[in-house]
C-alpha positions in Angstrom: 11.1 4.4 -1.7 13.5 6.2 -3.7 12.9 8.7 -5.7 14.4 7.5 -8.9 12.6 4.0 -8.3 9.2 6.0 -7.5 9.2 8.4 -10.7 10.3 5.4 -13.0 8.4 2.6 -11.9 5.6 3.0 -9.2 3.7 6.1 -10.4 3.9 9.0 -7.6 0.0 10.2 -7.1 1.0 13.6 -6.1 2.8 14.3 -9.3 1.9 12.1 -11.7 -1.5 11.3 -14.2 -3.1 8.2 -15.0 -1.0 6.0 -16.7 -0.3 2.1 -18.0 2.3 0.5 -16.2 3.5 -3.4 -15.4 3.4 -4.0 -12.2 3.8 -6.8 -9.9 0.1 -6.8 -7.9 -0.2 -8.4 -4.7 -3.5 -8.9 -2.5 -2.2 -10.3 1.1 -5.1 -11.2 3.8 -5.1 -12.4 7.3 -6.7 -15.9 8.2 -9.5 -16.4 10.3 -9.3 -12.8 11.5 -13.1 -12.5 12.1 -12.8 -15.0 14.3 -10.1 -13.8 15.8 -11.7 -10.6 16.1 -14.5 -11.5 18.1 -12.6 -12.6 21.0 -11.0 -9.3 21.2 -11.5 -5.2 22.1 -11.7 -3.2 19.3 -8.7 -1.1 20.4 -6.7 -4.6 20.6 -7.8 -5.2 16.7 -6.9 -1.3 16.2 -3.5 -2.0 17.3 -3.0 -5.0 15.9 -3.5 -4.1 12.3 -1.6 -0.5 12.4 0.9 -2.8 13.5 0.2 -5.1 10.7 0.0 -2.5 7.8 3.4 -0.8 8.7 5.5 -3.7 8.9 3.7 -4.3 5.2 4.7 -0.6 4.1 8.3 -1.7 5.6 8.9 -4.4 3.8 7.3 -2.9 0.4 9.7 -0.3 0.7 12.9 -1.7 1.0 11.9 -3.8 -2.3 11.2 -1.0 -4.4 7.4 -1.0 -3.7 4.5 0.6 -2.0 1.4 -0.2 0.1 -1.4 0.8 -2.2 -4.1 0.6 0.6 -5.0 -1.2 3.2 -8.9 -2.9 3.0 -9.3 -3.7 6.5 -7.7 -7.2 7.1 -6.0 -7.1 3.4 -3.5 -4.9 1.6 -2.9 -4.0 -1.6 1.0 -3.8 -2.5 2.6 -3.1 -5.8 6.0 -3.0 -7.1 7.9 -2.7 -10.2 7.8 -5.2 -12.6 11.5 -5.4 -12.8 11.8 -5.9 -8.8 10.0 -9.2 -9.0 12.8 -11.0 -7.1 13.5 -8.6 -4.4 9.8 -8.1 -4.2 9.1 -12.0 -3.9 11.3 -12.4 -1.3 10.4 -9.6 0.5 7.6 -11.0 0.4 8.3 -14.2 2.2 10.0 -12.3 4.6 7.2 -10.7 5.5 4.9 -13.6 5.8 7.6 -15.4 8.2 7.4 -12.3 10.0 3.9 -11.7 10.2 2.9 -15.2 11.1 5.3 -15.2 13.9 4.3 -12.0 15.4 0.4 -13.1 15.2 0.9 -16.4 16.3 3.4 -14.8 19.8 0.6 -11.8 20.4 -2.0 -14.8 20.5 -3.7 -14.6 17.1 -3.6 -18.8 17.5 -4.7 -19.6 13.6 -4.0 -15.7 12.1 -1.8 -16.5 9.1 -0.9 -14.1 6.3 -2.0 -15.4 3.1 -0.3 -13.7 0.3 -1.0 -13.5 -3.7 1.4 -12.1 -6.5 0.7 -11.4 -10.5 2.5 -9.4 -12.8 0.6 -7.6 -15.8 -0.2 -4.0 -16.8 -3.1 -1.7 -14.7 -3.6 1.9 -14.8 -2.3 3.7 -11.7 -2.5 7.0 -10.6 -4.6 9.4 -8.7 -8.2 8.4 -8.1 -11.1 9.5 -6.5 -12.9 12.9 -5.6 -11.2 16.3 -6.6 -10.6 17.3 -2.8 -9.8 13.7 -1.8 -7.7 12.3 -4.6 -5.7 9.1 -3.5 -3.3 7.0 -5.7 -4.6 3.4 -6.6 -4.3 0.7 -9.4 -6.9 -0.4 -11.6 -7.6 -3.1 -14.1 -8.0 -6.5 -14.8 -5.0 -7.7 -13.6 -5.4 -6.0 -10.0 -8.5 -8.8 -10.2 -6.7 -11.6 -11.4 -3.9 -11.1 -8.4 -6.9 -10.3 -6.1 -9.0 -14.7 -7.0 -5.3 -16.3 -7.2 -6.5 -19.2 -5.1 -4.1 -19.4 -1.9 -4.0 -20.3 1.2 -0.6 -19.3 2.2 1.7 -18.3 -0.7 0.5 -18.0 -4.7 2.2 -16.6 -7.7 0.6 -16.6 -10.9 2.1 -18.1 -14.0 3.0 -13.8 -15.1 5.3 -13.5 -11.8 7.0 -16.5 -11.9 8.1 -15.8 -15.4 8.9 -12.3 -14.3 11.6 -14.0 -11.1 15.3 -14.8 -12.3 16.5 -18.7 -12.3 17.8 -18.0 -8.8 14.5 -16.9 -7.2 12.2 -19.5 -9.0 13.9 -21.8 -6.9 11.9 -20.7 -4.2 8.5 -21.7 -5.9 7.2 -25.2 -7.5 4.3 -25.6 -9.3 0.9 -26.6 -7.9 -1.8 -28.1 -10.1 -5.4 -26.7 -8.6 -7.7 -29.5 -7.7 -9.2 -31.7 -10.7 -13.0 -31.5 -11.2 -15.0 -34.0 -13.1 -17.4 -31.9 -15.5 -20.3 -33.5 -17.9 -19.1 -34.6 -21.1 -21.0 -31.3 -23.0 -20.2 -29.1 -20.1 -18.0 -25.8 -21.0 -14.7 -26.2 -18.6 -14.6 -24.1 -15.4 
């Protein structure tokens, strides 16, 4: 990542505090990957996600963004809030990608399932004085983290944040409908 997108946008742990910034969150996890797992050598799962997590970082970077942290199967990517289109579609690029990849190394039902909200968190450096690390925090980490997916999900904040061109790439989905008792409080 550039420096001028880095020190304007993303915070930069090593240099910068804690501060409030809009960012576009996004929590990406692999299907079925305990399955998966157990019908392979550690060293093979090993490989496969250090494989996994750089193409990630690749495809954050070219966007503007950054890999926040991997959590074993899962990532956490942010990017500027103001690279929502490049980051969306590096996005899908990197779902295409990874699907592919799992499905031709054997990973038969290993998908990448990817969700995206925009909204402010406090980033920065976190963590114990000899072992500082940078991370987001806040509510809206959460809210990207329970976007209900099971392949691609944007929340209503991202799409708004995409140009006319790139919404094109999304439609809306209405969840499920639940029935709930006439004096129940709504879901």
């Amino acid at each position: 990542m550039s420096d001028s997108v880095q020190s304007s946008t993303v915070v930069d742990a090593a240099t910068s505090p804690r501060r409030r910034i809009e960012l576009l969150v996004v929590f990406a996890d692999l299907t079925r990957y305990q399955a998966e797992c157990a019908r392979r050598s550690d060293e093979e799962v090993a490989d496969a996600l250090d494989a996994h997590y750089a193409r990630v970082s690749i495809h954050a970077e070219r966007a503007g963004g950054r890999l926040v942290k991997p959590i074993g199967d899962a990532v956490l990517v942010v990017f500027p809030a103001g690279r929502a289109d490049a980051a969306m579609r590096a996005l899908l690029d990197l779902k295409a990608e990874a699907d592919e990849w799992f499905s031709r190394h054997g990973w038969r039902e290993t998908r990448l399932v990817v969700k995206a909200h925009v909204g402010p968190v406090i980033a920065g450096d976190y963590g114990p004085a000899n072992d500082r690390r940078f991370d987001v925090i806040g509510h809206h980490v959460n809210v990207a983290a329970t976007l209900p997916s099971r392949d691609v999900s944007i929340s209503v904040e991202a799409f708004r944040a995409l140009s006319p061109e790139t919404r094109k790439l999304f439609k809306k989905h209405t969840p499920p409908v639940v029935y709930i008792p006439l004096d129940g409080q709504r879901p």
